[in-house]
N, CA, C and O atoms as a CHARMM CRD file, in Angstrom:
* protein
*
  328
    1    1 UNK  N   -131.15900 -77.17300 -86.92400 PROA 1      0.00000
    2    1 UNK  CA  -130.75300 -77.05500 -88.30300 PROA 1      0.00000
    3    1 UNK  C   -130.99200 -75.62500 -88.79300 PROA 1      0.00000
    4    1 UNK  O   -130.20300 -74.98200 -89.48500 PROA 1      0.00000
    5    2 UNK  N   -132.07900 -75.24600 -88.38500 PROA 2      0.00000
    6    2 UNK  CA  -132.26700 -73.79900 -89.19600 PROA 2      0.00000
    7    2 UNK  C   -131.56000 -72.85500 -88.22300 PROA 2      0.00000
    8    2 UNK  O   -131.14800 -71.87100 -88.83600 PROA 2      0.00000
    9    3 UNK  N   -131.28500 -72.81600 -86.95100 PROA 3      0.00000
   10    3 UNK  CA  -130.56400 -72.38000 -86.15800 PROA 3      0.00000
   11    3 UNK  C   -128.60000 -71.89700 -86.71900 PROA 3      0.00000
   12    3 UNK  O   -128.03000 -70.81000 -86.62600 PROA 3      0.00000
   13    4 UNK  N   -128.13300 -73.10600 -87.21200 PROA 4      0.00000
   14    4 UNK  CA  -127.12900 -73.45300 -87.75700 PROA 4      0.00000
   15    4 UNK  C   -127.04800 -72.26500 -89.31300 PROA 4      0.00000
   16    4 UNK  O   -126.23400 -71.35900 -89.49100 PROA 4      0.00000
   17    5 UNK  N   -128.18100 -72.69600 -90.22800 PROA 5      0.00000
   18    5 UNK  CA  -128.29800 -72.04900 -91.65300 PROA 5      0.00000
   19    5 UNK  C   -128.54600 -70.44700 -91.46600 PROA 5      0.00000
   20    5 UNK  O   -127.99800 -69.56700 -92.12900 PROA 5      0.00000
   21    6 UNK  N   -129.36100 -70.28900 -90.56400 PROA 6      0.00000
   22    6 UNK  CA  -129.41100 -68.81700 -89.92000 PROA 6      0.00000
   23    6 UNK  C   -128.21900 -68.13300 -89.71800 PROA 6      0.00000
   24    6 UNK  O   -127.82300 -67.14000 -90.32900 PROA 6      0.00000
   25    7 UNK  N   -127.48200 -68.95700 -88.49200 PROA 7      0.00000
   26    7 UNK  CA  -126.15000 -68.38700 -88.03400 PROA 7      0.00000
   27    7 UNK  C   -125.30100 -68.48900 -89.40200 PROA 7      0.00000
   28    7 UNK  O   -124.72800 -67.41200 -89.56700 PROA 7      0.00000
   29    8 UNK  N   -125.02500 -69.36200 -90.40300 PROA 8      0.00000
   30    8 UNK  CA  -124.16200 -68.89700 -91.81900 PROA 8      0.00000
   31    8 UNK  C   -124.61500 -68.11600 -92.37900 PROA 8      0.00000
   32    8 UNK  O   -123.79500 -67.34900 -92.88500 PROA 8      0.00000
   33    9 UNK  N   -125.64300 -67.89600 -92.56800 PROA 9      0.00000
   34    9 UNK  CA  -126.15100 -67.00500 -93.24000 PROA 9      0.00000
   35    9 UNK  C   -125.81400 -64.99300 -92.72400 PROA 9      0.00000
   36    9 UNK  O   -125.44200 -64.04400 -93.41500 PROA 9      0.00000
   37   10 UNK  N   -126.19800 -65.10700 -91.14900 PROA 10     0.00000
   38   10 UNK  CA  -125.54700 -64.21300 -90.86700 PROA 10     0.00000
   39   10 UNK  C   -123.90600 -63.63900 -91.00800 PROA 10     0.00000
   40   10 UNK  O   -123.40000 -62.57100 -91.35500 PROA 10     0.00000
   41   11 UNK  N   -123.35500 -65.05100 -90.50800 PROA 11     0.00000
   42   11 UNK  CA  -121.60400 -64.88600 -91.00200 PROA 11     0.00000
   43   11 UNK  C   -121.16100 -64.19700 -92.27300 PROA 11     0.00000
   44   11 UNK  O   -120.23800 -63.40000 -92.44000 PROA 11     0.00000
   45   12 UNK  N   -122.37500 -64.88500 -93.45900 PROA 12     0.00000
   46   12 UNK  CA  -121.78200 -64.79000 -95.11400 PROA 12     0.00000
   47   12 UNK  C   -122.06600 -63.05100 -94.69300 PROA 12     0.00000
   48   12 UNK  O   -121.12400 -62.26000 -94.64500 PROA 12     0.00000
   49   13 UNK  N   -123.51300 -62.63600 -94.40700 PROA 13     0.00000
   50   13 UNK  CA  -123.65200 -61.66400 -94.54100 PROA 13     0.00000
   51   13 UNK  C   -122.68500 -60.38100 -93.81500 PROA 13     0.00000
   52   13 UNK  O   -122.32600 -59.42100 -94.49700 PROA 13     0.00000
   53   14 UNK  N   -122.39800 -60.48400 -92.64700 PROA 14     0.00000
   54   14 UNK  CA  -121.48400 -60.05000 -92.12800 PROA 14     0.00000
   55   14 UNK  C   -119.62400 -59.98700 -92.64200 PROA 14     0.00000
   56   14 UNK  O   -118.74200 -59.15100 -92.44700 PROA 14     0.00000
   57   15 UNK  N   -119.65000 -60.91300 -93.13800 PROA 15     0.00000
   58   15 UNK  CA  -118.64900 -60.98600 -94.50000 PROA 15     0.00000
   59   15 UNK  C   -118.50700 -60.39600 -95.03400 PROA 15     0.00000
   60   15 UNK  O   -117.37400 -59.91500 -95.06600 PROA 15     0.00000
   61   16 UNK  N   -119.69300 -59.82900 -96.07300 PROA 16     0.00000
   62   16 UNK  CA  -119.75500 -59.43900 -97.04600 PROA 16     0.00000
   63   16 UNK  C   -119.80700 -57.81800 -96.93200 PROA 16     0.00000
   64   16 UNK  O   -119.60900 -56.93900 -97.77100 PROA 16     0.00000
   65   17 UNK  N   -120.30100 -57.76200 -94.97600 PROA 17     0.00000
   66   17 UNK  CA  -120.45400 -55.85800 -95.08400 PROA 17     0.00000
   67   17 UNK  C   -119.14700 -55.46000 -94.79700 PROA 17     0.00000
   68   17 UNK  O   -118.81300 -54.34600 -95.20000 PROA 17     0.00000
   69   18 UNK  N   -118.10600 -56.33000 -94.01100 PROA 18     0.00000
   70   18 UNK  CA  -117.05900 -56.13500 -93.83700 PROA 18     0.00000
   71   18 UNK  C   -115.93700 -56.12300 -95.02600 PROA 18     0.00000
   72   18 UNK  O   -115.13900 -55.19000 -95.10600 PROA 18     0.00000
   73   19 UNK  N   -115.92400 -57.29700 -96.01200 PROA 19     0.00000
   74   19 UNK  CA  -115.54800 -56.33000 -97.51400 PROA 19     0.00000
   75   19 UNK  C   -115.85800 -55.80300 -97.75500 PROA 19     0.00000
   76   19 UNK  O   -114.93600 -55.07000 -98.11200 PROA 19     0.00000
   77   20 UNK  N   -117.27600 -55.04700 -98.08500 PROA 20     0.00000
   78   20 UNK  CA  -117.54000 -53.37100 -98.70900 PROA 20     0.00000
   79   20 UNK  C   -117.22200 -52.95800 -97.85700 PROA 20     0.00000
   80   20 UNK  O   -116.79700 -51.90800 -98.34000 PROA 20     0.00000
   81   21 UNK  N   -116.92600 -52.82500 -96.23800 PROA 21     0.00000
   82   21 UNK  CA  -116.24600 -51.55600 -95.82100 PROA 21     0.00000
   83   21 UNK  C   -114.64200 -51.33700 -95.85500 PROA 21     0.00000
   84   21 UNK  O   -113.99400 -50.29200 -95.78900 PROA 21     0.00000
   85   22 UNK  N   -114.24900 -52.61100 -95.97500 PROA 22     0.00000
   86   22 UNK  CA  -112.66900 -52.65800 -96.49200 PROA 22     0.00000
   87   22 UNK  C   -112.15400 -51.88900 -98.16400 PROA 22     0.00000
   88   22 UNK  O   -111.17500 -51.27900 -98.59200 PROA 22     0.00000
   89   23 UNK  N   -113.71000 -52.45300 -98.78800 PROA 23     0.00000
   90   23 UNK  CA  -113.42800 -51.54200-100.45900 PROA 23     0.00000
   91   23 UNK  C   -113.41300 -50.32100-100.05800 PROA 23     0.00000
   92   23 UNK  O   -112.35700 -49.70200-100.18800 PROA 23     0.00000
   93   24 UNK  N   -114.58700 -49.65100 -99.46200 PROA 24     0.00000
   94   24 UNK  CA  -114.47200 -48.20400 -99.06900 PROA 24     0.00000
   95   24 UNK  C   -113.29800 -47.96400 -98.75100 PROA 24     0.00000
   96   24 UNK  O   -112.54600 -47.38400 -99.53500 PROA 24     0.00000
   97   25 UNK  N   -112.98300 -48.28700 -97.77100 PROA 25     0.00000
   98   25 UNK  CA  -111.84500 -47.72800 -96.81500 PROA 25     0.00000
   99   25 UNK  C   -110.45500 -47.76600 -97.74700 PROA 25     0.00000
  100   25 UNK  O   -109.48800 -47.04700 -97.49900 PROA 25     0.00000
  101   26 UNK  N   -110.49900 -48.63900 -98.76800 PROA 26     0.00000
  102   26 UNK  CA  -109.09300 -48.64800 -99.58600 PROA 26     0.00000
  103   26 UNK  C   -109.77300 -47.38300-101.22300 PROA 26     0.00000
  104   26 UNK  O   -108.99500 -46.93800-102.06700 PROA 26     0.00000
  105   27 UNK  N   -111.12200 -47.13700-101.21900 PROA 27     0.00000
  106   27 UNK  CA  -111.45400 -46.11200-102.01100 PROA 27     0.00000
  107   27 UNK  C   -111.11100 -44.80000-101.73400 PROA 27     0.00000
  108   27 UNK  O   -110.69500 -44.00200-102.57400 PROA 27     0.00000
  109   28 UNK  N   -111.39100 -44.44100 -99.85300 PROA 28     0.00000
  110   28 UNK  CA  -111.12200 -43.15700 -99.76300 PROA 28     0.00000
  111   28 UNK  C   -109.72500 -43.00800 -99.52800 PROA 28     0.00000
  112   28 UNK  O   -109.07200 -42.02100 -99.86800 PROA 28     0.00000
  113   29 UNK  N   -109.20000 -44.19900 -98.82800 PROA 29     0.00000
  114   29 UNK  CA  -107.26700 -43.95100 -99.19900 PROA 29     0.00000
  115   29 UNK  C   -106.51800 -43.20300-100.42100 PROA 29     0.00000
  116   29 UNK  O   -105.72600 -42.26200-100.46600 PROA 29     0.00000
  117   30 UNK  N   -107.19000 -44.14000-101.51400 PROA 30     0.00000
  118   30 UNK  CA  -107.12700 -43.76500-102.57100 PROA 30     0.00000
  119   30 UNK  C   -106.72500 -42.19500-103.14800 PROA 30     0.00000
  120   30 UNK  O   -105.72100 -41.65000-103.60700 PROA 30     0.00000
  121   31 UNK  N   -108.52200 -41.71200-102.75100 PROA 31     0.00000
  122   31 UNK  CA  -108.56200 -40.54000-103.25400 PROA 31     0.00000
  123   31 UNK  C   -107.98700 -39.53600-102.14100 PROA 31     0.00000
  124   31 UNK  O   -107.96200 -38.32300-102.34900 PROA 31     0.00000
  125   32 UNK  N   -107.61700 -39.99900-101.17900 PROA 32     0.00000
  126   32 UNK  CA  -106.97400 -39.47000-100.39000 PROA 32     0.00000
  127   32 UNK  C   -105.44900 -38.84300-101.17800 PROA 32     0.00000
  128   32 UNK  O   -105.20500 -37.70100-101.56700 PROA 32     0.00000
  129   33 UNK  N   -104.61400 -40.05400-101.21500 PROA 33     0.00000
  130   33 UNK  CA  -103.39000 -39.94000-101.68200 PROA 33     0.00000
  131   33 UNK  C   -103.49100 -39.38200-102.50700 PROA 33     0.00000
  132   33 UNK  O   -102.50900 -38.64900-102.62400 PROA 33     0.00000
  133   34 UNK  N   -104.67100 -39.17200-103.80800 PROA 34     0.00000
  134   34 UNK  CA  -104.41100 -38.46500-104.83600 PROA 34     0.00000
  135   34 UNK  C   -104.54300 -37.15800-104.47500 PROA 34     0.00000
  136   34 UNK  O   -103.55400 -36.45300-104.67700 PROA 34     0.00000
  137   35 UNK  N   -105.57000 -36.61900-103.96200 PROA 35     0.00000
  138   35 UNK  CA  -105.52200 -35.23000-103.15500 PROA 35     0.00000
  139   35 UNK  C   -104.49600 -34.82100-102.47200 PROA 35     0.00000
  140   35 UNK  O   -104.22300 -33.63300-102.64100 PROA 35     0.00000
  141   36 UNK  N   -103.77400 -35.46100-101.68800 PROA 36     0.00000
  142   36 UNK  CA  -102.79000 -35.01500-100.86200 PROA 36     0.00000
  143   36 UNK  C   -101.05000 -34.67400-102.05000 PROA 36     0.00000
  144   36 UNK  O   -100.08300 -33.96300-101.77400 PROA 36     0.00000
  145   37 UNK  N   -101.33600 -35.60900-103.43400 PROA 37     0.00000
  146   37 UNK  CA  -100.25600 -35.25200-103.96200 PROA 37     0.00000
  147   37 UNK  C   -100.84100 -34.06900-104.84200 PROA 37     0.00000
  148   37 UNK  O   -100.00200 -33.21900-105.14000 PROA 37     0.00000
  149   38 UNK  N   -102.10800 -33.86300-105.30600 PROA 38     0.00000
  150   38 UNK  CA  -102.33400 -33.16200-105.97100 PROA 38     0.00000
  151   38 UNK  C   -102.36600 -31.38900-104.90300 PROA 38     0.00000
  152   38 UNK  O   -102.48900 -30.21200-105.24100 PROA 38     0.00000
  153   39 UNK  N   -102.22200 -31.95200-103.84500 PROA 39     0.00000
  154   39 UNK  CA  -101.98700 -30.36200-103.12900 PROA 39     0.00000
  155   39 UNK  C   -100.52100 -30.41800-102.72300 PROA 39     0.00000
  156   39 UNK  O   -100.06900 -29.39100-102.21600 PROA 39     0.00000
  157   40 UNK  N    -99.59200 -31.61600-102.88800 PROA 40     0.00000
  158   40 UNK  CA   -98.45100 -31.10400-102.35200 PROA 40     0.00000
  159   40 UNK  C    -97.91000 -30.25700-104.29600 PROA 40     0.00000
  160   40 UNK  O    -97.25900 -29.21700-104.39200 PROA 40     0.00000
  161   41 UNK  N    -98.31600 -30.91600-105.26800 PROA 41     0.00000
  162   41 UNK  CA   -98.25000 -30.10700-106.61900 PROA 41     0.00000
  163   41 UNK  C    -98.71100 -28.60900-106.93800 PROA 41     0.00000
  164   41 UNK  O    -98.49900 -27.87000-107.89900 PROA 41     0.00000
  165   42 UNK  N    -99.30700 -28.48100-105.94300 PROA 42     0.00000
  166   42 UNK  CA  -100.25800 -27.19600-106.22100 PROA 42     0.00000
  167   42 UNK  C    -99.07500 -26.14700-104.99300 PROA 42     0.00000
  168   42 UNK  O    -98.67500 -25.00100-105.19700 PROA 42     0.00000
  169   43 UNK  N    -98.74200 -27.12800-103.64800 PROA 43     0.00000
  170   43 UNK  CA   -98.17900 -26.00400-103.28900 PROA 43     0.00000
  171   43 UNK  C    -96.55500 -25.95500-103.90700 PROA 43     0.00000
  172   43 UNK  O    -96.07100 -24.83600-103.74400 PROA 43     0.00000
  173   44 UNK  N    -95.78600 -26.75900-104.45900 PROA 44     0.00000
  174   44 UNK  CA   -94.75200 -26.58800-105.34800 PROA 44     0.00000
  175   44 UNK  C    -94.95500 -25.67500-106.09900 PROA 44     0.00000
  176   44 UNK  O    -93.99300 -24.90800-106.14800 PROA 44     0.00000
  177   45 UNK  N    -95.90200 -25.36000-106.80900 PROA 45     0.00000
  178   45 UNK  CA   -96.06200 -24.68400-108.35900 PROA 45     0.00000
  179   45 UNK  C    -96.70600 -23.12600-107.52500 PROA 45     0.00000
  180   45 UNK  O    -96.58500 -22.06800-108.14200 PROA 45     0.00000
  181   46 UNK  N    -97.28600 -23.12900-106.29300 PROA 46     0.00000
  182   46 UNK  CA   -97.16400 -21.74100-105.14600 PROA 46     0.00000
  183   46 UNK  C    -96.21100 -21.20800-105.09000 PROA 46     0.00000
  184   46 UNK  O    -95.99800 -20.04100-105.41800 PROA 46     0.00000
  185   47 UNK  N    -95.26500 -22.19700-104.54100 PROA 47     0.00000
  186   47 UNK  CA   -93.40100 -21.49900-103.96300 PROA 47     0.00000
  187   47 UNK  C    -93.10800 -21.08500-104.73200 PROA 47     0.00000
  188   47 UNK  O    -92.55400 -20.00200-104.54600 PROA 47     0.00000
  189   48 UNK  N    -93.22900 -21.59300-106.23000 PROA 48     0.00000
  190   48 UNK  CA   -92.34000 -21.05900-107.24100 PROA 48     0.00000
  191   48 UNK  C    -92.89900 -20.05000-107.80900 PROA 48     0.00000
  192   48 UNK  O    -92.12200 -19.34800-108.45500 PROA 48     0.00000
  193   49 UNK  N    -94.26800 -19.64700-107.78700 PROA 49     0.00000
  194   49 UNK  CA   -94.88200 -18.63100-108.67900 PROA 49     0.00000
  195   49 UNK  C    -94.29800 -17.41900-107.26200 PROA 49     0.00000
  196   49 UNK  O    -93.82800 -16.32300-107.56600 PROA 49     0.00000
  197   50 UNK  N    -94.40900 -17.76700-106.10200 PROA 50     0.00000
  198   50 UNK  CA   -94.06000 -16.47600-105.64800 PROA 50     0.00000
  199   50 UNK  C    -92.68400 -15.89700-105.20800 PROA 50     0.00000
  200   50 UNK  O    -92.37200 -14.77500-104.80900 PROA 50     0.00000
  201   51 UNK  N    -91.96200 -17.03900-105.41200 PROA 51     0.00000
  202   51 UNK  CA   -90.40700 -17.15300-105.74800 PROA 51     0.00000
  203   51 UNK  C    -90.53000 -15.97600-107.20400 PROA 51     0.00000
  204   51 UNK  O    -90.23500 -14.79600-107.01200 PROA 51     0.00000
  205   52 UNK  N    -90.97800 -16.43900-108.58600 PROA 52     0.00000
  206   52 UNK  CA   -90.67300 -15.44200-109.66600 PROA 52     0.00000
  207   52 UNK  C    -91.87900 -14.09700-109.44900 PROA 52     0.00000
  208   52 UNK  O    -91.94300 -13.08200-110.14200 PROA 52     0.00000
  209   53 UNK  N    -92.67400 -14.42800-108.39800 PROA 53     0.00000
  210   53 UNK  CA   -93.18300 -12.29200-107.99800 PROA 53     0.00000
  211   53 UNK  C    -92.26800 -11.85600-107.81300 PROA 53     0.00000
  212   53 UNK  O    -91.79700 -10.94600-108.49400 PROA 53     0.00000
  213   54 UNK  N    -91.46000 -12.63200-106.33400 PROA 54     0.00000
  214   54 UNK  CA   -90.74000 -11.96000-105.65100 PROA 54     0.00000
  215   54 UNK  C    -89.25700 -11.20300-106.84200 PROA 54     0.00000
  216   54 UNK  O    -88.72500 -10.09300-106.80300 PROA 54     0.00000
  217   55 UNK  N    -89.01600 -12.37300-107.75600 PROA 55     0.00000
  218   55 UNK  CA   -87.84300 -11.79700-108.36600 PROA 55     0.00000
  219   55 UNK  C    -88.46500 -11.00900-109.63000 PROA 55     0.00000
  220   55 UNK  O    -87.71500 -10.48400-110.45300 PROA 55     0.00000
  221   56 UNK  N    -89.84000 -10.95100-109.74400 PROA 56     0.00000
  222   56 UNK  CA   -89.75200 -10.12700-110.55400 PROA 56     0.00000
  223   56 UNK  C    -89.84600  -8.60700-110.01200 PROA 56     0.00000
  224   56 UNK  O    -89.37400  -7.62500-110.58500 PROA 56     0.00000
  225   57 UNK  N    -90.71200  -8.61600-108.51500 PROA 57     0.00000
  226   57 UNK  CA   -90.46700  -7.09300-108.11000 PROA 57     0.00000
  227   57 UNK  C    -89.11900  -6.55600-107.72900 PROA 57     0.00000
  228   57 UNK  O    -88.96900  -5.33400-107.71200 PROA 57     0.00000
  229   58 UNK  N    -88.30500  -7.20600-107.47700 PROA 58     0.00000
  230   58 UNK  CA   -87.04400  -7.11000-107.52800 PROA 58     0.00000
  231   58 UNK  C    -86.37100  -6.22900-108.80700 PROA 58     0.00000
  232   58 UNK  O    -85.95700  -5.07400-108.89800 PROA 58     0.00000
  233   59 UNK  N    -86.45400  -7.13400-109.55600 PROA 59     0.00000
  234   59 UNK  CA   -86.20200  -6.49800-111.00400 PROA 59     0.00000
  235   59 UNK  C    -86.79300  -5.37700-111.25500 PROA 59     0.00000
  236   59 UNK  O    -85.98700  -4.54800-111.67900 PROA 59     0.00000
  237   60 UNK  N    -88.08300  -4.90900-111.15900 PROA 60     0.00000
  238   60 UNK  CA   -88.83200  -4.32700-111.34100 PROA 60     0.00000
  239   60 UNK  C    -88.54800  -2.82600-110.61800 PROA 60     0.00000
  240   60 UNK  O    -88.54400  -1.73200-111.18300 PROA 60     0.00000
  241   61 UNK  N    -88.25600  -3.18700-108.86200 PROA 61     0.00000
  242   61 UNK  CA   -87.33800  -2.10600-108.64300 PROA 61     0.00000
  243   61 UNK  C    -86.10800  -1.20600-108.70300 PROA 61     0.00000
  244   61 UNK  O    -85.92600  -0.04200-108.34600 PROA 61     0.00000
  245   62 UNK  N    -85.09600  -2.38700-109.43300 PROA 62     0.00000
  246   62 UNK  CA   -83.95300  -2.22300-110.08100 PROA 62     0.00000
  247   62 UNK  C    -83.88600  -1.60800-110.90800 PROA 62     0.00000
  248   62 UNK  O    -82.97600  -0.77900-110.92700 PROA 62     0.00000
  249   63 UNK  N    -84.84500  -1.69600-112.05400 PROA 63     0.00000
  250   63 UNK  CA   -85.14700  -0.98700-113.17900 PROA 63     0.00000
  251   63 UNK  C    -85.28100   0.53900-113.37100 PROA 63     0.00000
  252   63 UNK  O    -84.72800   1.30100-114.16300 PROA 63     0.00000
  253   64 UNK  N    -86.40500   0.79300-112.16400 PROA 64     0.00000
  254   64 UNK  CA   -86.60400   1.90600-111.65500 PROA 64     0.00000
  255   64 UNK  C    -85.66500   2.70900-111.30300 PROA 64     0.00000
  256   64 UNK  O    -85.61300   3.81800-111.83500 PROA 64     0.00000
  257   65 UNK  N    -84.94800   2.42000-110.56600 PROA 65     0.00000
  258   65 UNK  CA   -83.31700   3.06000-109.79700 PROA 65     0.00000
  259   65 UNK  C    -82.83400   3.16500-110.94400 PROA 65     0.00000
  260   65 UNK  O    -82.61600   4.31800-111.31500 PROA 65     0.00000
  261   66 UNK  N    -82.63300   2.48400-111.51900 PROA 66     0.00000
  262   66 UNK  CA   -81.84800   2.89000-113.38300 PROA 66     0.00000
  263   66 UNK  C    -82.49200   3.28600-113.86400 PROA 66     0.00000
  264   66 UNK  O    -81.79400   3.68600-114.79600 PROA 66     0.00000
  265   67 UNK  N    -83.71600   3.68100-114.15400 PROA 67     0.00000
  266   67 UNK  CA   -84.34500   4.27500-114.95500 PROA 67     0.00000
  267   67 UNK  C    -83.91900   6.47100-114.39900 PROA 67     0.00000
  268   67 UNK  O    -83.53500   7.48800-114.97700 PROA 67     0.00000
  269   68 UNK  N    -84.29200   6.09600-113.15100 PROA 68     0.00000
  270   68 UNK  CA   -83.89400   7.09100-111.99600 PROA 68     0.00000
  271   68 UNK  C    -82.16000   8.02800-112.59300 PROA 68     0.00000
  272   68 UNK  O    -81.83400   9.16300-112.93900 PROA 68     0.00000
  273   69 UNK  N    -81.42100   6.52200-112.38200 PROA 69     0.00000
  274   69 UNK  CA   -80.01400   7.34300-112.47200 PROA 69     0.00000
  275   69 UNK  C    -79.66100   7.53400-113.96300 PROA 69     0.00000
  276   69 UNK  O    -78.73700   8.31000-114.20800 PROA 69     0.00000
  277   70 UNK  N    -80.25400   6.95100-114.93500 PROA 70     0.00000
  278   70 UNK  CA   -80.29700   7.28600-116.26900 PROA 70     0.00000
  279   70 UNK  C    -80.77700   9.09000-116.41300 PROA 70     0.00000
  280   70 UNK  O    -80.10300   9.99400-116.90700 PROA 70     0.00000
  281   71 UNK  N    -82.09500   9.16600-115.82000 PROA 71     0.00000
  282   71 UNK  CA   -82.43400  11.14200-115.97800 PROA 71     0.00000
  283   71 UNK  C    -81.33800  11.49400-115.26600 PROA 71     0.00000
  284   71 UNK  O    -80.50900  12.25800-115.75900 PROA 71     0.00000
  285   72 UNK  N    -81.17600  10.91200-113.84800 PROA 72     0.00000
  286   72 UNK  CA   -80.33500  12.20100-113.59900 PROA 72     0.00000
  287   72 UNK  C    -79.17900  12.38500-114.51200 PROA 72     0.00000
  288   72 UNK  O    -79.20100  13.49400-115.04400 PROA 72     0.00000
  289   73 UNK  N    -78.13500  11.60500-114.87000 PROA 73     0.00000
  290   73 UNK  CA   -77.05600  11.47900-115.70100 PROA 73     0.00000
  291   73 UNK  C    -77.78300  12.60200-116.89900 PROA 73     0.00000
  292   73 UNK  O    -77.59300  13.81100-116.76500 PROA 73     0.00000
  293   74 UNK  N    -78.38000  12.21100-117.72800 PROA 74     0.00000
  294   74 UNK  CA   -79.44300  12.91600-118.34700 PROA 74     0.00000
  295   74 UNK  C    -79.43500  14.62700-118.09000 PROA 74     0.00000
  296   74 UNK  O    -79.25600  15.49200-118.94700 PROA 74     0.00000
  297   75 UNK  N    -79.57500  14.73000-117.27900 PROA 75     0.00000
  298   75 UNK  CA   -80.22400  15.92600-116.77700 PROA 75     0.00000
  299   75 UNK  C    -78.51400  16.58500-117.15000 PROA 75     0.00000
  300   75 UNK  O    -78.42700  17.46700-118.00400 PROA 75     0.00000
  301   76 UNK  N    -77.36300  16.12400-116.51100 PROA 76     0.00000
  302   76 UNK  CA   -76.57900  16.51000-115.76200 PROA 76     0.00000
  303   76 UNK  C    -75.66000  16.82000-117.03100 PROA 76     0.00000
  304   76 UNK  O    -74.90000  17.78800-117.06300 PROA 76     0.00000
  305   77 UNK  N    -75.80300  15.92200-118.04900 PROA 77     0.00000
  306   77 UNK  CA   -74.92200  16.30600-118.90700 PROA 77     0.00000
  307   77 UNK  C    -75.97200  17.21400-120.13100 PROA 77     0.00000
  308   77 UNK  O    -75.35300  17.53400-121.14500 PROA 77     0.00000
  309   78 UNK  N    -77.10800  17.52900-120.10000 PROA 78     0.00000
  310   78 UNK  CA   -77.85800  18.50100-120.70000 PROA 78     0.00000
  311   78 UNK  C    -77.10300  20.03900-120.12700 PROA 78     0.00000
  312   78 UNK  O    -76.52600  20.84700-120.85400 PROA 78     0.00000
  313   79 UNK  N    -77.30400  20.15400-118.61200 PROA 79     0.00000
  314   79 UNK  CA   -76.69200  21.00000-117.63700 PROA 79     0.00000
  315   79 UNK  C    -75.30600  21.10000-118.27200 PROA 79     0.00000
  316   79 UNK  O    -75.15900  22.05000-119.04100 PROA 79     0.00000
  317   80 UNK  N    -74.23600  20.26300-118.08000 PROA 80     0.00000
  318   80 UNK  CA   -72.96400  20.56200-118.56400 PROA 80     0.00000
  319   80 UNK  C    -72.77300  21.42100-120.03600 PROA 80     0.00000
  320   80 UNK  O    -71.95200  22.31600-120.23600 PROA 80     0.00000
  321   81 UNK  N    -73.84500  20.84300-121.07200 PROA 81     0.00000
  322   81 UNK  CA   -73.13600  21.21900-122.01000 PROA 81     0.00000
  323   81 UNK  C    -73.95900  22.59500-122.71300 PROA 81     0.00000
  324   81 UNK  O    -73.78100  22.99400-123.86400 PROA 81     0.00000
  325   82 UNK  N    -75.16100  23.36400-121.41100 PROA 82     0.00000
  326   82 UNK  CA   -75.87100  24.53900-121.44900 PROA 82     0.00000
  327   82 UNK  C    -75.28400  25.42500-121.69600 PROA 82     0.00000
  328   82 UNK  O    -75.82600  26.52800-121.75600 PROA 82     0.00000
């Protein structure tokens, strides 16, 4: 008899470690998935910040070249009308 109440007793208990490791295991899923979307968000909002560097040095060098052919023009019609 106590042989029997022993062995349930172990079962319940063994039960019971095997749901808390099933809660765990569906806890760190969890925060898993949230991490994994919260870095696929982080690298979206990457691409795009260096998507608008990239177009802003772009611009930035464009500007320059016009800024460039603006003096010379500049220069050229100061020259002309010396």
């Amino acid at each position: 008899m106590n042989s029997q109440v022993s062995k349930e007793q172990f079962i319940q208990q063994f039960e019971n470690i095997v749901d808390g490791v099933r809660q765990n295991k569906y806890k760190v899923e969890q925060r898993r998935n949230s991490e994994k979307f919260q870095r696929d968000q982080l690298s979206n909002q990457l691409t795009s910040l260096l998507e608008q560097q990239r177009q802003y040095v772009m611009a930035q060098k464009q500007l320059s070249a016009e800024c460039h052919n603006y003096e010379t023009l500049l220069k050229q019609a100061q020259n002309s009308t010396s």
